[in-house]
C-alpha positions as CSV (number, residue, x, y, z in Angstrom):
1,X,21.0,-0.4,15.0
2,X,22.5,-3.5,15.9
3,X,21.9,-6.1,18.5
4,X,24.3,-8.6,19.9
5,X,23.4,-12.2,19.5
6,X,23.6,-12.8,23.4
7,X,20.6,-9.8,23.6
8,X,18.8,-11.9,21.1
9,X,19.1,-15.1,22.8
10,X,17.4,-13.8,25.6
11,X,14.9,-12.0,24.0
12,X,13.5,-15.2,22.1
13,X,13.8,-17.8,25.2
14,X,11.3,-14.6,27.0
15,X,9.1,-14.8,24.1
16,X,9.2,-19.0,24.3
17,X,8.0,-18.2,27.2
18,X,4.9,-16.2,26.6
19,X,4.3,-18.0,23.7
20,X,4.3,-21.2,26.0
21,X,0.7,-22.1,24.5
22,X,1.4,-21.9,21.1
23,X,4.9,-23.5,21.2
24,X,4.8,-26.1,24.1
25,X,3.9,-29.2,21.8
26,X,6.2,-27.7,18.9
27,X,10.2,-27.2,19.0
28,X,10.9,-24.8,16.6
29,X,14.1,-26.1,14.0
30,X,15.5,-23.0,14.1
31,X,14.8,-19.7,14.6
32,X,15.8,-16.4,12.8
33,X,15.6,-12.5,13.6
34,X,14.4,-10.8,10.0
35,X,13.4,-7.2,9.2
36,X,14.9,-3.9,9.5
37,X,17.2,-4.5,12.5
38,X,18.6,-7.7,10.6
39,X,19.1,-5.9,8.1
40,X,21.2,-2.8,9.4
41,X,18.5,-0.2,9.1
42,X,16.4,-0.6,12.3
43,X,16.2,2.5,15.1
44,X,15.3,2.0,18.4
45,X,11.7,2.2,17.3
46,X,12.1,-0.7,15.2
47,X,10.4,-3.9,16.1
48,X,11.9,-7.2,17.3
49,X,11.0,-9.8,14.4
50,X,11.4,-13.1,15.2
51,X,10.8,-16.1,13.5
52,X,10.4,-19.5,14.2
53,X,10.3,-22.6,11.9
54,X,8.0,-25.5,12.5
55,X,8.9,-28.6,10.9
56,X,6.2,-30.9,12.0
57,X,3.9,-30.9,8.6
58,X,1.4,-28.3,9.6
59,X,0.4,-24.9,7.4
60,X,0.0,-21.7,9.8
61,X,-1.0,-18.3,9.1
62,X,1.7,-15.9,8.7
63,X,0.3,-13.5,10.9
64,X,2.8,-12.6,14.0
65,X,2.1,-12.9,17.5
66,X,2.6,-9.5,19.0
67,X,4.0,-9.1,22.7
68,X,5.7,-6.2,24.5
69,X,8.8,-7.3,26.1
70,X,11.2,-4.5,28.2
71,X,9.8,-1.9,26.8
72,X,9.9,-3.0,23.4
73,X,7.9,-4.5,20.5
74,X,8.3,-8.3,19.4
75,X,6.8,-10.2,17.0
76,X,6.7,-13.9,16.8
77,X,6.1,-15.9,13.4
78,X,4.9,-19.2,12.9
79,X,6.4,-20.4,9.5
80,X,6.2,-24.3,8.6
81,X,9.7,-25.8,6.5
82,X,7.0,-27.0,3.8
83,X,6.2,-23.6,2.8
84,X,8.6,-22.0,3.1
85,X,10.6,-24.5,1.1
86,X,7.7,-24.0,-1.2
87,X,7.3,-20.6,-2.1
88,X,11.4,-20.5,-2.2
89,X,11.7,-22.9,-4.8
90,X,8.7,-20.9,-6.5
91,X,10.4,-17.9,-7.1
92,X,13.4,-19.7,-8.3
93,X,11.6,-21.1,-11.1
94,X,9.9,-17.9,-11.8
95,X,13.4,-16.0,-12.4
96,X,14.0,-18.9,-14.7
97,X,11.0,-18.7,-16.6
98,X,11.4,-14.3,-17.1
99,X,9.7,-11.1,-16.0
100,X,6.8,-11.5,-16.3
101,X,6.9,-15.2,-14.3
102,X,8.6,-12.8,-11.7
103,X,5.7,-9.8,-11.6
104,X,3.2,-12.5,-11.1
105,X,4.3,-13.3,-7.1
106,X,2.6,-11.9,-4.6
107,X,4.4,-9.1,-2.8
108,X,3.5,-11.4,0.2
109,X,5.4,-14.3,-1.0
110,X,8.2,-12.1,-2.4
111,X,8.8,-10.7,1.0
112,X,9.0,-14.0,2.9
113,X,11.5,-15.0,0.5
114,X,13.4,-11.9,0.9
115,X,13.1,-11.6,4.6
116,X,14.3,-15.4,5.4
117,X,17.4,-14.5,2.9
118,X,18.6,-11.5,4.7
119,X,17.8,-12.9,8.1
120,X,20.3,-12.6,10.7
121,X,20.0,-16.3,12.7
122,X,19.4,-17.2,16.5
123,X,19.4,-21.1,16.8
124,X,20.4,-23.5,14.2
125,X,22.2,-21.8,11.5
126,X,23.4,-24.6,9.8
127,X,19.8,-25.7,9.0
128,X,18.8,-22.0,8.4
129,X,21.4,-21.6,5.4
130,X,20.7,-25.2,3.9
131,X,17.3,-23.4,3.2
132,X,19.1,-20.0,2.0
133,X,20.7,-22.5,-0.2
134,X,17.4,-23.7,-2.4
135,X,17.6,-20.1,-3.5
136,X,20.4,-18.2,-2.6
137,X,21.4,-14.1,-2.5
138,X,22.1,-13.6,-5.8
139,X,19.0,-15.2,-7.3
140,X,17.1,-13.4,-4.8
141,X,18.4,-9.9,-5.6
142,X,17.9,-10.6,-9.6
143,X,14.0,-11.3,-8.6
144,X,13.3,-8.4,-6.3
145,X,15.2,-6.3,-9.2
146,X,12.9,-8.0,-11.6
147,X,9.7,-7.6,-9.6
148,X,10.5,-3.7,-8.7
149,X,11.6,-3.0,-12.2
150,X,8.0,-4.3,-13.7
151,X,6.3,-2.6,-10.8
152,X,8.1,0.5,-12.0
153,X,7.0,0.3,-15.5
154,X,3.8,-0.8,-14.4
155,X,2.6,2.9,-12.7
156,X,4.8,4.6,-15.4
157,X,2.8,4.1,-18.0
158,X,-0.4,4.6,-15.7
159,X,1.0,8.1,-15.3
160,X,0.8,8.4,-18.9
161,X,-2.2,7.2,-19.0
162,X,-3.6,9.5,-16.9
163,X,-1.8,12.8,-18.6
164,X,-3.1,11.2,-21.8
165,X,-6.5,11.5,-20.0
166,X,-5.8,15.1,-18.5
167,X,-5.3,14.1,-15.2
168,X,-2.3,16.2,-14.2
169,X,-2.0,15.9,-10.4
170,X,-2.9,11.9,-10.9
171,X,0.0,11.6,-13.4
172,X,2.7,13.3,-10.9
173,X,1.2,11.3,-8.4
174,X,2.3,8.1,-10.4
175,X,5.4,9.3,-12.0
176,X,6.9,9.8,-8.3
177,X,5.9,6.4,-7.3
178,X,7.4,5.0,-10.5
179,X,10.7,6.3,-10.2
180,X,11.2,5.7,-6.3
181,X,10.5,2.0,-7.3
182,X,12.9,2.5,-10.1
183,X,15.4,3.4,-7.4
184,X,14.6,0.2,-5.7
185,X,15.1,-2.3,-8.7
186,X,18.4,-0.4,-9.0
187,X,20.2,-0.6,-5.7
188,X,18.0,-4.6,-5.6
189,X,20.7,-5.5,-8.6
190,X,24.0,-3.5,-6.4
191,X,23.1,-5.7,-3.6
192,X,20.4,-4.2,-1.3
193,X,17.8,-6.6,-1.5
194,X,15.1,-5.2,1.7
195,X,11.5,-4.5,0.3
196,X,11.2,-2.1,2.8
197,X,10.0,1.1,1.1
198,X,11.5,3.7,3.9
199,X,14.7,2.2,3.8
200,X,15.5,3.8,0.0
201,X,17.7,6.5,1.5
202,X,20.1,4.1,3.4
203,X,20.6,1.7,0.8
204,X,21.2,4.3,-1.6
205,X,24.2,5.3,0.5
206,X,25.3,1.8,1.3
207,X,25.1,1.1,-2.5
208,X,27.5,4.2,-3.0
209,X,25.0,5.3,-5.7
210,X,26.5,8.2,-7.5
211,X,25.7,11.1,-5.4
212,X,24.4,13.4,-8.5
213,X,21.6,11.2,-9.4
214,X,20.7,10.3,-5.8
215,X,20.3,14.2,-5.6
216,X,18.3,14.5,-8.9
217,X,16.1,11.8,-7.4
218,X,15.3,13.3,-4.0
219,X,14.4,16.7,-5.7
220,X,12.1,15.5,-8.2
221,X,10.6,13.1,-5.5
222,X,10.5,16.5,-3.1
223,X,8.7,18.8,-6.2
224,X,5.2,20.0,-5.9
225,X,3.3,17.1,-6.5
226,X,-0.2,19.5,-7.7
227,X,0.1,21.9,-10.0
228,X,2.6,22.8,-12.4
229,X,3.5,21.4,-15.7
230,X,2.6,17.8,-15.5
231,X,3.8,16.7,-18.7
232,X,7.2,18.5,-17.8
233,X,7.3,16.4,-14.5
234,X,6.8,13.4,-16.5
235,X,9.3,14.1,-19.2
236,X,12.0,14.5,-15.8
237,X,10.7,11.6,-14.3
238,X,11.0,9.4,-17.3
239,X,14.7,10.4,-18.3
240,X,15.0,9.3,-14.4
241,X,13.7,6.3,-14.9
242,X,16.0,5.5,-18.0
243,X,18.9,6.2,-15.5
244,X,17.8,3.9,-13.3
245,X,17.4,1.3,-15.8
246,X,13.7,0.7,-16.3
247,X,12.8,1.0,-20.1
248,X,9.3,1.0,-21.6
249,X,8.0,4.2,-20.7
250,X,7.2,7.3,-22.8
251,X,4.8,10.1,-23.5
252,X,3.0,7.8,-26.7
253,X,-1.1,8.6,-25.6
254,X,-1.4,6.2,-28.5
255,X,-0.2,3.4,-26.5
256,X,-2.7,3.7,-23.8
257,X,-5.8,1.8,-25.0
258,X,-9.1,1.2,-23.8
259,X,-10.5,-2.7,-23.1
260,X,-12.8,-4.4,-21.6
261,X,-13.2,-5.8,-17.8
262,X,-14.4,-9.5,-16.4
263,X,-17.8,-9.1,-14.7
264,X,-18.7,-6.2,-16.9
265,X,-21.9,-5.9,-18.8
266,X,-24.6,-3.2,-20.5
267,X,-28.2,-3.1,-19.9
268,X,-30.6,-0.7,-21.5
269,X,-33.8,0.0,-18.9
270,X,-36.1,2.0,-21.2
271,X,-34.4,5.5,-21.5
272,X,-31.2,5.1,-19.4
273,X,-28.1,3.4,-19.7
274,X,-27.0,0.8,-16.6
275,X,-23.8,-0.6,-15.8
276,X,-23.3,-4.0,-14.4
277,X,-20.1,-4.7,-12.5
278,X,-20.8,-8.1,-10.4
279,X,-22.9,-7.4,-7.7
280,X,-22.5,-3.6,-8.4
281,X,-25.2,-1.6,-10.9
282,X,-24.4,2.4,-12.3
283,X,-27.0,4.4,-13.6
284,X,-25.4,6.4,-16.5
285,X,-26.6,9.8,-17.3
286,X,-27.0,10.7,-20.9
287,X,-23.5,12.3,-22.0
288,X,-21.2,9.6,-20.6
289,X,-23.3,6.9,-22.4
290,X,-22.6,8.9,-25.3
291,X,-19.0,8.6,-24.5
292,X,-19.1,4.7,-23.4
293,X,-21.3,3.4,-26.5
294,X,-18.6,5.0,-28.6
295,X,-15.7,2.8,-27.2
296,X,-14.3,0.3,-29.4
297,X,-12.2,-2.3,-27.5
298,X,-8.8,-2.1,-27.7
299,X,-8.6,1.4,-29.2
300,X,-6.4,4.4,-28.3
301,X,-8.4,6.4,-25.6
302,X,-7.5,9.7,-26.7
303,X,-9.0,8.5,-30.2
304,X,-12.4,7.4,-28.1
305,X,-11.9,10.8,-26.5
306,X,-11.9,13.0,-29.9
307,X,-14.8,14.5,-30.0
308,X,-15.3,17.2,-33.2
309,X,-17.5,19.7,-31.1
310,X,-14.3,20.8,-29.7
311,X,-11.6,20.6,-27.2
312,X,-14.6,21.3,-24.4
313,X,-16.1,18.3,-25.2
314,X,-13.4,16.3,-25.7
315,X,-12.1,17.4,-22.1
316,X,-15.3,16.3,-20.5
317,X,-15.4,13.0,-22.5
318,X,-11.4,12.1,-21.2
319,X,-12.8,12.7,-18.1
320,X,-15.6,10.5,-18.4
321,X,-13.5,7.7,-19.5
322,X,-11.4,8.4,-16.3
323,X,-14.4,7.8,-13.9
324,X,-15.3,4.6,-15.9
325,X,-11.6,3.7,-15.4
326,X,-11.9,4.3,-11.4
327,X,-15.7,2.4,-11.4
328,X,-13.6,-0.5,-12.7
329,X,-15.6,-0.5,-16.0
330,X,-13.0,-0.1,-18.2
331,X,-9.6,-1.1,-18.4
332,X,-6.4,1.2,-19.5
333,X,-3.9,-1.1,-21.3
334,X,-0.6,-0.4,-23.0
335,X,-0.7,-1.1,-26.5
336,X,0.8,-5.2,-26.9
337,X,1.3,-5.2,-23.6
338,X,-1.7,-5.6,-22.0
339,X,-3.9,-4.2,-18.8
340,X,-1.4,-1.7,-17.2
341,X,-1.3,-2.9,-13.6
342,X,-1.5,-0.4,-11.1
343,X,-3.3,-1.5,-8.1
344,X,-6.4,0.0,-9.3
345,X,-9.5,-1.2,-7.9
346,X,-13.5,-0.6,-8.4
347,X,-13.8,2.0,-6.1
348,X,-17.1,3.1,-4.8
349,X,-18.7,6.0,-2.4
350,X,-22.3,5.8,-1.2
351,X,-24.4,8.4,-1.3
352,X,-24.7,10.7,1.7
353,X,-27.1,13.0,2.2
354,X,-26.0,14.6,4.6
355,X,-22.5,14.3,3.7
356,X,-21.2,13.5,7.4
357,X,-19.1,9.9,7.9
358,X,-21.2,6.6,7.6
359,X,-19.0,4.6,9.7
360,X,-17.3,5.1,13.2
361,X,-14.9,2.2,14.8
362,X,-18.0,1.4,16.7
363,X,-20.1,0.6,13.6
364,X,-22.0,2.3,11.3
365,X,-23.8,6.0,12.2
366,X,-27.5,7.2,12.4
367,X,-28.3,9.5,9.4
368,X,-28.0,12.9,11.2
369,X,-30.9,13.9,8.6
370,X,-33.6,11.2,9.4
371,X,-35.7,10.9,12.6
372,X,-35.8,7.2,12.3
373,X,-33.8,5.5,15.0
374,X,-34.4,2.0,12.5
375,X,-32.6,3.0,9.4
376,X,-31.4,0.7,6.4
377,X,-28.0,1.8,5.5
378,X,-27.4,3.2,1.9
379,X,-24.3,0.8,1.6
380,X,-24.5,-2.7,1.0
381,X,-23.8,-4.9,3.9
382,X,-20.4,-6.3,2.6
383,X,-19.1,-2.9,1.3
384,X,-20.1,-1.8,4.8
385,X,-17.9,-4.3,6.3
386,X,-14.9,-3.6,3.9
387,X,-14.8,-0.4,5.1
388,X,-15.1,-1.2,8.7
389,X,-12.1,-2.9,8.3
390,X,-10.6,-0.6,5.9
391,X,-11.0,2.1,8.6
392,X,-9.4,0.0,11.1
393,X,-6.7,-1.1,9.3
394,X,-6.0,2.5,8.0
395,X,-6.0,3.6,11.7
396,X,-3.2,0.7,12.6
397,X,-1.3,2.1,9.3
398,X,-1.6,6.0,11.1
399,X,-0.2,4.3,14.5
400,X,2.7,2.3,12.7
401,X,3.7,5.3,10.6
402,X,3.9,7.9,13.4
403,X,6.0,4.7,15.5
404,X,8.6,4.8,12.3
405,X,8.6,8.8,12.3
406,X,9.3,9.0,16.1
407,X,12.0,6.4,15.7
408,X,13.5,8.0,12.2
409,X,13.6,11.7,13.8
410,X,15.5,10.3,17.1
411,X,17.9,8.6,15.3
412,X,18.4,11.3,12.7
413,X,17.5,9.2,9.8
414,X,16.0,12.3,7.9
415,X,14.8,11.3,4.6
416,X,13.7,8.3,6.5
417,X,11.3,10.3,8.1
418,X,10.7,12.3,4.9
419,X,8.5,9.1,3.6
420,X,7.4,8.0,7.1
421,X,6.0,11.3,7.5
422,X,4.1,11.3,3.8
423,X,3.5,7.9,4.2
424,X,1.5,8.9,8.0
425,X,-0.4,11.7,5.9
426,X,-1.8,9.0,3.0
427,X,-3.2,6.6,5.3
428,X,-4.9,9.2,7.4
429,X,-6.3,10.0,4.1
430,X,-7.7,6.8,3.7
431,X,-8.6,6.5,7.4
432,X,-11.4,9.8,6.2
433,X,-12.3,8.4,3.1
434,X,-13.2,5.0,4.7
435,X,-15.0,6.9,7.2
436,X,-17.4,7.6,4.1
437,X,-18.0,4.6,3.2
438,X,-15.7,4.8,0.2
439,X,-14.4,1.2,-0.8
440,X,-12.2,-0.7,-2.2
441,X,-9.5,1.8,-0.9
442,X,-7.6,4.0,-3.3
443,X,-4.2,3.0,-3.8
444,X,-1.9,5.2,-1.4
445,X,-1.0,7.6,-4.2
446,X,-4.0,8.4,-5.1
447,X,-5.7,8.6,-1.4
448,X,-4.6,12.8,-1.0
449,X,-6.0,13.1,-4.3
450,X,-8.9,11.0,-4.0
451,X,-9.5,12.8,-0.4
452,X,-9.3,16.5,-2.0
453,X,-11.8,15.3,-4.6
454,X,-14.6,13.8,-2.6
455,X,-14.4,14.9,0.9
456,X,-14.6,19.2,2.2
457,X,-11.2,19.8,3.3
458,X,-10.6,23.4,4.6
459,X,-7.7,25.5,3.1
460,X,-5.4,25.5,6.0
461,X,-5.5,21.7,5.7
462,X,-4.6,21.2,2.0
463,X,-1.7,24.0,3.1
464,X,-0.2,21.4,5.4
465,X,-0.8,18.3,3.7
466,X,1.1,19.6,0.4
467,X,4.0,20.9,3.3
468,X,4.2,17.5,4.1
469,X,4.3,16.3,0.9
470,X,7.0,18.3,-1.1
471,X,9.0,20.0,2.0
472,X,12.8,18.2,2.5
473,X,14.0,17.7,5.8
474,X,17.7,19.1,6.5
475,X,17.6,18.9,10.4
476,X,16.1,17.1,14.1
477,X,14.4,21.0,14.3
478,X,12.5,20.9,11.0
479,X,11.8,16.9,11.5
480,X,10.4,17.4,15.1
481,X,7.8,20.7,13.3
482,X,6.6,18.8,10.7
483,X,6.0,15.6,13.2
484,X,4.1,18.3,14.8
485,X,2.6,19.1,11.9
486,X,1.6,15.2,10.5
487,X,-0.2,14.0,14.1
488,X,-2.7,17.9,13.5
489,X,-3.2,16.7,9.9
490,X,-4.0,13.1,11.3
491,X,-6.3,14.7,14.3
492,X,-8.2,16.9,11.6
493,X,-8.7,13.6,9.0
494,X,-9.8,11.3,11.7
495,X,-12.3,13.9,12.9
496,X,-13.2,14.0,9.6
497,X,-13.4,10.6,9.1
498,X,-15.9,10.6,12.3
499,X,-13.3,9.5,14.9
500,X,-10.6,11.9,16.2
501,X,-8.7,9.5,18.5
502,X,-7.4,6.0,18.1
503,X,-5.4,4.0,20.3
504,X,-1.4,4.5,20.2
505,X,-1.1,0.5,18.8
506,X,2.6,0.4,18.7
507,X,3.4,1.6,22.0
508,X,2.4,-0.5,24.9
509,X,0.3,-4.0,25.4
510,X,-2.4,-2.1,26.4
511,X,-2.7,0.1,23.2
512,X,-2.6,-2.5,21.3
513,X,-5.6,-4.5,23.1
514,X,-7.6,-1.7,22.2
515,X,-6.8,-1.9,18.9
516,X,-8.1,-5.5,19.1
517,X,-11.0,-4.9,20.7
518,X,-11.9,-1.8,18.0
519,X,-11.2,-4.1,15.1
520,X,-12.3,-7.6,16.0
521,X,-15.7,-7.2,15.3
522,X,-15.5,-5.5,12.1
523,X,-13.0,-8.6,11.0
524,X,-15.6,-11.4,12.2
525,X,-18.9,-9.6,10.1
526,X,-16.2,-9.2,6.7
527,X,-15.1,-12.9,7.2
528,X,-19.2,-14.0,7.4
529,X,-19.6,-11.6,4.5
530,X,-16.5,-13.0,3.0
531,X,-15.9,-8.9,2.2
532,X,-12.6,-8.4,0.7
533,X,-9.4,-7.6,3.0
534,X,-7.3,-4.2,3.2
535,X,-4.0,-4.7,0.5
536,X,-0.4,-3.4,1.6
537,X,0.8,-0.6,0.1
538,X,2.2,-2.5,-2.8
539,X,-0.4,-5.0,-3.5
540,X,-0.3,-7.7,-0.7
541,X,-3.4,-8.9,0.5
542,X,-4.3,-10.8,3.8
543,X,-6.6,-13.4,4.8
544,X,-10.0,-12.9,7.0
545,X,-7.8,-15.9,8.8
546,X,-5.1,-14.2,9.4
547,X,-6.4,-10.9,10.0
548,X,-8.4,-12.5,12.9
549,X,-5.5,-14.4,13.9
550,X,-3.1,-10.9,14.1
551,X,-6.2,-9.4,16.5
552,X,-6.1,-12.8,18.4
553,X,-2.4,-12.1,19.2
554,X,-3.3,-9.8,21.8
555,X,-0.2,-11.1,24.2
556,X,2.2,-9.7,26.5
């Protein structure tokens, strides 16, 4: 989708004026459209992303302004010359100084950089490419191929981790997301340079990527993702990462070792084996404090796994070490490589008894099983807030997901929709399991798994999910069903997750001040809390400032 620059012009002077407040004492230098529609991908779902550049000395959060203009979605960014001259020249010296310079900025920063490359400008272009300049296209691509390429190798090698370990479905789980990111590095070096995950297919085509392995790709991407022969799947996807050009990744379980975590200590009470992580304590029962006082830092874990009673015991003892691993107790590293990075966090799920959701959009719920209308929550006050904002920011995920589905299935972009659809499915997922209480968040390939492990899912609904997952799209007919199919599998998760409906956030100024008003107040009790903020899906993390300033923007 393309928009002419005339359209554009009078787009932005309509969002000048709305945004009359917040830019009446400051003349933007220049101003730029970024995103998918700069880029060539956008549909007519897309949003409008403007830019502006404030060159009077002051920082601003990077969070947009959202308005609704002629029946469209715009947002408006604040972004100072300082920083953005700043983290430009940053990433320069980090593809000077290697790989590993390259992994270590944020996927924040990384996309700034990316987006203000690739922009398409509105006013003052000459002063827009002087900036382009400090960096430059070429530079750029080498450091989102870099940064994708390590990310790749990154949740390889957690698959094999977690085969090593026995999880099966985990390891498919992580294979698939390695090699789509694979993908990504590969087409970053041919020229297509837009971090936008659901944008693979199209620059796979643009980047005339032989056909034959764009094919292989797309059915091992579209293969049963449970089940099955894991360490087949892996073998595949590893030869597919090879032909993509990520190296550093193979099926040696005496590469993955276990080490210690920061923040992590023992303590013996009497009988009984405790577990401090920070502020978090684990009482652990008698066999998997057989298994964790037999761990020897830095040591293979299928070695710390071997037990001589059998392969019984040694089963239970990998999976032990797993559940350690997810706690955040232990670390899984690759052997002279270090911790293997995979967005893994300390996860942790409160005790229910009653087993219903702990927290609604409207705060947390009475125990269904008490008759005590003053009840002390079994969840700590700043985990209860994570959540809370967790659940809201899952919900905004559902609503921008099903936005890019309906705007992929009218504009025919299928495999588009393929992702949109899987990606609507996984934060649902996360939406239920926040609705437990259940925080930090697993990473989106894990939040199926996570959700068919902890929460009662009924048959018919792990039937649809798994539809969703591994069923490819080859016409508008079988997009619009499975559409159908993704907003029941949403309705059935949120009820789960305690709240059926949210507010269509995407659609109209109005939906979206609802979605304000549901998520302001779990925002202002994390920032007092100073709870930690929801990640994207690859890693980015916001601000409690600019989370509350992305709920202030409630214009139009």
């Amino acid at each position: 989708m393309s928009l002419d620059h005339l359209f554009l012009l009078q787009l932005w002077e309509q969002s000048r004026q709305h945004l009359h407040a917040q830019l009446g004492q400051r003349q933007p230098s220049a101003v730029f459209l970024e995103g998918s529609i700069a880029e060539g991908f956008g549909n007519e779902r897309s949003d409008i992303d403007f830019v502006a550049i404030i060159d009077d000395g002051t920082e601003m959060a990077t969070m947009p302004y959202i308005l609704f203009i002629e029946n469209r979605r715009v947002e408006v960014r604040l972004l100072s010359r300082k920083r953005l001259q700043r983290e430009l020249l940053q990433l320069k010296e980090a593809l000077n100084a290697g790989v590993e310079a390259v992994a270590q900025i944020s996927w924040n920063q990384l996309e700034r950089c990316q987006r203000f490359v690739g922009c398409l400008p509105v006013e003052n272009e000459a002063y827009i490419k002087s900036l382009q300049d400090l960096l430059g296209k070429e530079a750029l691509g080498q450091a989102v191929a870099l940064w994708f390429e390590d990310f790749s190798r990154q949740t390889g090698r957690y698959a094999v981790a977690m085969l090593a370990l026995e999880q099966g479905d985990y390891a498919r789980a992580w294979i698939k997301t390695s090699v789509f990111h694979a993908a990504k590095s590969f087409v970053a070096k041919r020229g297509e340079r837009y971090l936008g995950s659901k944008w693979l297919s199209l620059q796979l085509d643009r980047a005339r990527i032989d056909t034959r392995l764009v094919q292989r790709l797309w059915d091992f991407y579209t293969e049963k993702s449970k089940g099955g022969n894991a360490t087949e799947y892996l073998h595949k996807g590893i030869a597919l990462l090879e032909e993509f050009a990520v190296l550093g990744v193979d099926l040696n379980f005496e590469k993955v070792l276990v080490d210690s975590r920061a923040g992590v200590s023992t303590w013996q009470i009497g009988k009984h084996l405790h577990i401090l992580r920070d502020e978090d304590i684990f009482r652990i029962g008698d066999a998997p404090a057989r298994v964790w006082r037999r761990i020897i830092w830095n040591t293979p874990c299928i070695q710390i796994a071997h037990d001589k009673r059998g392969a019984e015991a040694t089963t239970d003892a990998k999976n032990y070490l797993v559940d350690l691993s997810r706690a955040g107790l232990i670390s899984l590293c690759w052997e002279g490589e270090g911790e293997i990075r995979a967005r893994q966090l300390g996860t942790s799920c409160p005790l229910l008894a009653d087993k219903t959701a702990l927290i609604s959009v409207d705060g947390a719920r009475l125990s269904a099983s008490s008759q005590a209308d003053i009840q002390l929550l079994p969840i700590p006050a700043r985990r209860l807030a994570e959540a809370g904002v967790e659940l809201t920011w899952a919900n905004i995920g559902v609503e921008n997901s099903r936005e890019d589905s309906e705007g992929a299935l009218r504009s025919g972009q299928l495999r588009v929709l393929q992702y949109t659809l899987q990606r609507m499915v996984q934060t649902a997922c996360m939406v239920a399991l926040a609705g437990h209480g259940i925080t930090p968040q697993p990473p989106l390939e894990e939040a199926i798994l996570e959700t068919l492990r902890l929460l009662p899912l009924n048959p018919s609904l792990v039937e649809a999910i798994e539809r969703i997952e591994t069923e490819s799209i080859h016409s508008r007919e079988q997009g619009q069903e499975l559409f159908e199919l993704a907003e029941q599998i949403v309705r059935e998760l949120r009820q789960l997750g305690g709240d059926e409906q949210f507010p269509a956030s995407f659609d109209t100024a109005s939906g979206w001040g609802e979605t304000v008003m549901y998520g302001y107040d779990w925002i202002n009790l994390a920032a007092h809390l100073n709870a930690r903020f929801p990640a994207s899906a690859v890693g980015g993390r916001g601000s409690a400032e600019e989370a509350r300033d992305l709920l202030a923007s409630n214009i139009g």
